[in-house]
C-alpha positions, 0 to 999 in steps of 0.5 A: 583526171577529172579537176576540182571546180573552185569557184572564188567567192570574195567580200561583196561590200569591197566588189560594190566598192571597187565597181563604183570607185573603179567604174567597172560592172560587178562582175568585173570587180569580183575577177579583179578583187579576186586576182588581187588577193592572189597577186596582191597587186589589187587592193583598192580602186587605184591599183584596179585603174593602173591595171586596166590602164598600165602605162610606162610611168608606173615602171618602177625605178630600175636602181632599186634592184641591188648593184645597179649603181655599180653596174652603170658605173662599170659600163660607163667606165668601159665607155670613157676607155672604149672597152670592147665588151662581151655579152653573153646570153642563153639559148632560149627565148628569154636568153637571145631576146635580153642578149639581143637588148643589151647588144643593140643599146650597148653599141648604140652607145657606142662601145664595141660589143661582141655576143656569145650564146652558148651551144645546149648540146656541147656547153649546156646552161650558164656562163660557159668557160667558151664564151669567157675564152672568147672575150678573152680572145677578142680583149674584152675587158668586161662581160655582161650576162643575159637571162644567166649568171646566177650560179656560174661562180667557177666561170666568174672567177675564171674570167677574173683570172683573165683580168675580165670584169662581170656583171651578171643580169639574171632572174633566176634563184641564186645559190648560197652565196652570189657570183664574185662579179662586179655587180649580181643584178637579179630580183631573186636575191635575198638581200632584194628591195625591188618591189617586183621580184618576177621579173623574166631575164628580158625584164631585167637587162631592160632595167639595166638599159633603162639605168643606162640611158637615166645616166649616160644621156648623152651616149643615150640621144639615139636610143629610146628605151620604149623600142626595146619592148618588142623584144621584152614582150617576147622573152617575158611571155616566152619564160611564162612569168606572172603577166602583172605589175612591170611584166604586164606594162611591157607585154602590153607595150610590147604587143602595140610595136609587134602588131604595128608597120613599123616593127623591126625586120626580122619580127616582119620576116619571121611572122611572113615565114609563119604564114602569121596574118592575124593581130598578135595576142600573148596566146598567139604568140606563144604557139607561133613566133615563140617555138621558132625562136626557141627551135634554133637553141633546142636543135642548133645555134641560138645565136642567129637568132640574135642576128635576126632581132639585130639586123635590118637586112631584110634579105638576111632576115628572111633566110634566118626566118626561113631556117628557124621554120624549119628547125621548128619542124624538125622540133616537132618531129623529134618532140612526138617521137620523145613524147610517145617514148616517155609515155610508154615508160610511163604506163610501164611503171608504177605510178608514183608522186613524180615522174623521173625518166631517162633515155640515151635516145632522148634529143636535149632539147625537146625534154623541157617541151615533152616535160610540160606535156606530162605534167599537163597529161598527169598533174604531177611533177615531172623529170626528164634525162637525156643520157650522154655516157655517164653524165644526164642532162636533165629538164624538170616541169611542175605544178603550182603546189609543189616548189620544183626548185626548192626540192631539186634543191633537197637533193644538190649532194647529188648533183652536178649542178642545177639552177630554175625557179619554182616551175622549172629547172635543169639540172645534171647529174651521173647516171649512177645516181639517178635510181637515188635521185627517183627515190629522194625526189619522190619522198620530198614529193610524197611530203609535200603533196597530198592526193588533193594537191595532185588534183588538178583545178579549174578555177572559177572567177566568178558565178553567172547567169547567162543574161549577164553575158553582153558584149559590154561585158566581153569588151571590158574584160578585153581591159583585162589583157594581156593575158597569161601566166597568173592573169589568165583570161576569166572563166565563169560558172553557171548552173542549172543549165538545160540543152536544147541541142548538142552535136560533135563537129570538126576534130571532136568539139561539142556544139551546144545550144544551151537554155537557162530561164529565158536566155538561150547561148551558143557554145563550142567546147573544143576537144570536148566531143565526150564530155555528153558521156557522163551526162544523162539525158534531160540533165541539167548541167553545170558550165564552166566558160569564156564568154566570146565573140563569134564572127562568121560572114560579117556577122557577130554572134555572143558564144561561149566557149566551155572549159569543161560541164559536169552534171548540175548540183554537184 
């Protein structure tokens, strides 16, 4: 499907402004006044100086979010008894990070702390009533969830019964009502005042650490919090939160201890057992480090991987590195064999506003991965079920006009349960009622979508001549990362654009060399072999681009590297 140039167009009395108060060229300008209105976070030349430069001063105060006093004071209180505590976390990325944070700082403080992270297959998502039988079994007198929690009020309650306080940290949507636990700590609940609401899991068990540490400073001499963001880094780019405001101070802090000597074994074993020997970006790491962390939930035991993130036993890292590489292997097989099952479903159906698929021969942890795949392939909403007997266990992926969790929501009578944000969510349900579900899904979607909204957009930050591309240019959007969700790297448009050569090369990229007036480019569009197809010859074009630095036998060259060319004038 072909996608809708938007090309932004804002107020150039403000860029003029921002540029001169901010220091930065015009064009820059434009792309952050334009990432501000989007995200509201840039509206005049300070917050532009606190972007570009975040630090961890402008970390907002961790007892701003609802219940955190009475989350310190519980813990506190576990530490002048010596409670044993039990932290239970999920099986994802996200999950086994915060897990992992609160269960080093926790034990630096000297408590007694066991985890549990659940099984996908045989506990599914949420506090499990395993995990609450388990600090029951080893006397723990106080549970404290990771990246979970928000709607698990039957396993609360259960643990209550058995005389074990909770807290929960979580990030995801409530319910109607919130959990009867000790403290609820999550951005999303509608009472909130913290100024940052998208928080990952990892974000919000770090605030928690923070809140700790600000309380009980002398059990906190040992721990410093700014050690934890290696950890916080990989969990927020993992569960593909909106890289701004405390997102993108963690990331960026983050991202300096996981590229120094000096970061902790089992990031060292697992990058070696990635044969990874490159400077890690928030790119990189979501198609090298992330996948593995995330193949041991999808196929077997999460847990070890909170091992891996705890142990300095370089040995024993190396064996769980060596173990997750594999699994991630296997992930990919079983991903493919999902992927062509569901698209041959697909070409079988009629098309529809949402996709709703179903197969008992469907692994359960790779319909999420496959889930994405569709909705980037087909641009629509997208829900996946494995089957087990009478019960699916399902995975939904969306798109960024369509509120997944909202919908999912429309249809809990349903279900048997559900829980997610506005791009994600799982969910279960009998198999009988699946057939309602594809037609209710589909007539919220129907409603909410029109033809246009389904089209997929590439959207434009800013109109540029080519003699605008510079390496001063290049090195000053660098100020702009890390990037990612909601703070993707800026993609700029020109037009009347003149080929002065084009071939295909490697796996189907398109070399070009490109004129406009007086300046001449290079340019490689990646898996854009057929693109020249629509192009007539000696036809202008239009371009769409990320300007780049080409390094190739110690030289260092200006290239673009395209994101899609449409014939001129359109």
């Amino acid at each position: 499907m072909d996608r809708q140039w938007l090309i932004n167009r804002t107020n150039p009395e403000f860029i003029q402004y921002l540029s001169k108060e901010a220091s930065v060229s015009p064009i820059l300008a434009q792309v952050l006044v334009n990432r501000g209105i989007k995200n509201r976070g840039i509206k005049d030349a300070e917050s532009a100086k606190k972007f570009l430069s975040p630090l961890l001063e402008y970390l907002h105060d961790p007892f701003l979010l609802n219940d955190m006093e009475q989350a310190v004071q519980r813990v506190a209180n576990a530490v002048n008894h010596n409670e044993t505590v039990l932290v239970h976390g999920d099986y994802d990325a996200d999950g086994v990070t915060s897990a992992a944070i609160l269960v080093y700082s926790l034990r630096m403080m000297g408590l007694k702390v066991l985890y549990h992270i659940p099984n996908r297959i045989t506990e599914g998502y949420g506090v499990s009533m395993k995990g609450v039988e388990k600090a029951a079994d080893n006397g723990a007198g106080l549970i404290i969830t990771a990246d979970c929690g928000i709607t698990s009020h039957e396993q609360i309650d259960a643990a209550s019964a058995r005389g074990i306080d909770v807290i929960v940290t979580d990030h995801h949507q409530p319910s109607e009502s919130l959990p009867d636990a000790v403290a609820v700590i999550d951005p999303h609940r509608k009472d909130s005042i913290y100024p940052f609401q998208y928080l990952a899991g990892v974000g919000v068990a770090f605030k928690l650490v923070q809140a700790l540490c600000r309380t009980l400073k002398d059990r906190c001499q040992h721990l410093r919090t700014e050690e934890l963001l290696d950890l916080v880094a990989l969990g927020t780019i993992a569960d593909s939160v909106p890289l701004v405001d405390e997102n993108r101070i963690f990331v960026t802090y983050g991202l300096k201890q996981l590229n120094s000597d000096t970061c902790r074994t089992g990031i060292r074993e697992l990058k070696d057992s990635a044969a990874l020997d490159r400077a890690f970006r928030s790119e990189l790491l979501s198609y090298t480090l992330i996948p593995r962390i995330n193949a041991a939930g999808r196929l077997h035991d999460a847990g070890e991987v909170v091992e891996l993130f705890l142990t300095e036993d370089r040995a024993k890292a190396k064996g769980i590195a060596g173990l997750l590489n594999e699994q991630n292997r296997k992930r990919k097989g079983i991903e493919t064999t999902v992927f062509n099952s569901a698209l041959k479903m697909i070409e079988a159906e009629e098309p529809e506003h949402a996709i709703v698929l179903h197969s008992p021969e469907w692994h359960p942890g790779v319909i999420g991965i496959v889930a994405s795949r569709l909705v980037d392939m087909f641009h629509k909403p997208v829900f996946l079920f494995s089957v087990t007997d009478s019960v699916a266990k399902g995975s939904s992926r969306g798109i960024p006009s369509f509120h997944l969790f909202n919908a999912i929501k429309e249809c809990s009578h349903m279900l048997l349960g559900y829980g997610g944000h506005k791009q994600a969510a799982g969910l279960k349900i009998e198999v009988a009622q699946l057939p309602a579900f594809k037609e209710r899904i589909n007539s919220i979607a129907e409603k909410y979508l029109s033809d246009e909204a389904g089209r997929p957009t590439l959207e434009i930050d800013a109109a540029v001549r080519l003699r605008d591309i510079n390496f001063t240019l290049i090195k000053e959007i660098s100020l702009m990362e890390p990037f990612g969700e909601s703070n993707r790297e800026p993609v700029f448009g020109a037009k009347d654009i003149h080929i002065l050569n084009h071939r295909v090369v490697g796996n189907n990229h398109l070399k070009m060399q490109l004129r406009q007036e007086r300046t001449h480019m290079d340019t490689i569009g990646f898996s854009m072999g057929k693109s020249m197809e629509r192009i007539g010859p000696d036809e202008a074009l239009d371009i769409a681009f990320v300007p780049a630095v080409n390094e190739w036998n110690g030289m260092r060259n200006l290239q673009l590297n395209l994101k899609a060319i449409r014939p001129g004038a359109q």
